[in-house]
C-alpha positions as CSV (number, residue, x, y, z in Angstrom):
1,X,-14.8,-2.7,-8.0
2,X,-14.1,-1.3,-4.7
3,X,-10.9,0.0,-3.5
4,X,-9.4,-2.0,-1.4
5,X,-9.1,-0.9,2.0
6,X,-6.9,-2.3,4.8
7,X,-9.0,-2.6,8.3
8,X,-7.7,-0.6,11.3
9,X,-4.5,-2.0,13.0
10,X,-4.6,-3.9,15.9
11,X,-1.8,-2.1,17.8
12,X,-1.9,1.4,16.5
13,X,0.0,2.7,19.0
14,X,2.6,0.3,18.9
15,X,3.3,1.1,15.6
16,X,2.8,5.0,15.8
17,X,6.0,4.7,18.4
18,X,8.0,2.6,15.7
19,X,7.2,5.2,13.1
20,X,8.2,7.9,15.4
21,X,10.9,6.0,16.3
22,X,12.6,5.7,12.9
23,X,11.8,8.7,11.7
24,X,12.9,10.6,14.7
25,X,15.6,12.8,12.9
26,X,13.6,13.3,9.5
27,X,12.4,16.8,8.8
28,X,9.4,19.1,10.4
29,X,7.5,18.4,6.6
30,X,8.0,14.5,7.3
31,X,7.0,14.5,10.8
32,X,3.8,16.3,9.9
33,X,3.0,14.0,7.6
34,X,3.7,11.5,10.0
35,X,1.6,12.6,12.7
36,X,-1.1,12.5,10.0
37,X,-0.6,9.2,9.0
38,X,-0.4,8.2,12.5
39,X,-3.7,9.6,13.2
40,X,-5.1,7.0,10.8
41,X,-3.5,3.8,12.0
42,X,-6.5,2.7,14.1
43,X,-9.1,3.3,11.3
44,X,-9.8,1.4,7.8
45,X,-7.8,3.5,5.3
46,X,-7.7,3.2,1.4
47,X,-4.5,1.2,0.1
48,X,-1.9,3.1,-1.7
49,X,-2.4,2.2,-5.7
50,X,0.9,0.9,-7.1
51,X,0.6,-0.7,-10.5
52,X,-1.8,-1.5,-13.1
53,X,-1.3,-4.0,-16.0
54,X,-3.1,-5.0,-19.0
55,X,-2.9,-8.6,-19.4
56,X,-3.9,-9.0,-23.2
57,X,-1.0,-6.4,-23.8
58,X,1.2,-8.6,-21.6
59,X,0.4,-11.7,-23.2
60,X,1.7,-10.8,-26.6
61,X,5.5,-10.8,-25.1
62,X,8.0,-13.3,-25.4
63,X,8.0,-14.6,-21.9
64,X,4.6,-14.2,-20.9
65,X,3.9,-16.9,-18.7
66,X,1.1,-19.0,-20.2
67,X,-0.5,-19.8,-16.6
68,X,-1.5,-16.4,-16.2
69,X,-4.9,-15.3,-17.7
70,X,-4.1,-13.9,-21.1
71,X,-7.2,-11.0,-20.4
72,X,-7.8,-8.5,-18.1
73,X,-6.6,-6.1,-15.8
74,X,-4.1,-6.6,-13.0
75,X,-4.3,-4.5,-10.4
76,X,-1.4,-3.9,-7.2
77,X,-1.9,-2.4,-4.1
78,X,0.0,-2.2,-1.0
79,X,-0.1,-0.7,3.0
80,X,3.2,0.2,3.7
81,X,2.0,-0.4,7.9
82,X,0.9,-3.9,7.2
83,X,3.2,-6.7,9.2
């Protein structure tokens, strides 16, 4: 499987200047980091990783919904810049 990716963002700029925005009072560490992440906005960039469950582990407890597949792997991602 690939990791998922998230495509470039439409208005980069726009949301560079809401980023600087609200972070405007944050440390120099957390505006470096900022200006870095920044610099990414208009390219495809890797999703952050969040979570990864086992289903057949998950199945076994009371609860379990028995809609969900009762095998395999569930795996969460997010982009904290998405809209």
């Amino acid at each position: 499987m690939a990791w998922p990716t998230r495509p470039a963002l439409e208005d980069p700029e726009g949301t560079a200047k809401k980023l600087r925005k609200a972070l405007a009072d944050r440390t120099n560490d957390v505006k470096q980091c900022l200006e870095f992440v920044i610099d990414h906005l208009a390219h495809e960039t890797p999703m952050a990783f969040l979570a990864q469950v086992n289903l057949s582990i998950m199945a076994r407890e009371s609860g379990f919904d028995p809609a969900l597949p009762d095998r395999g792997m569930l795996w969460a991602f997010n982009d904290p810049f998405a809209d």
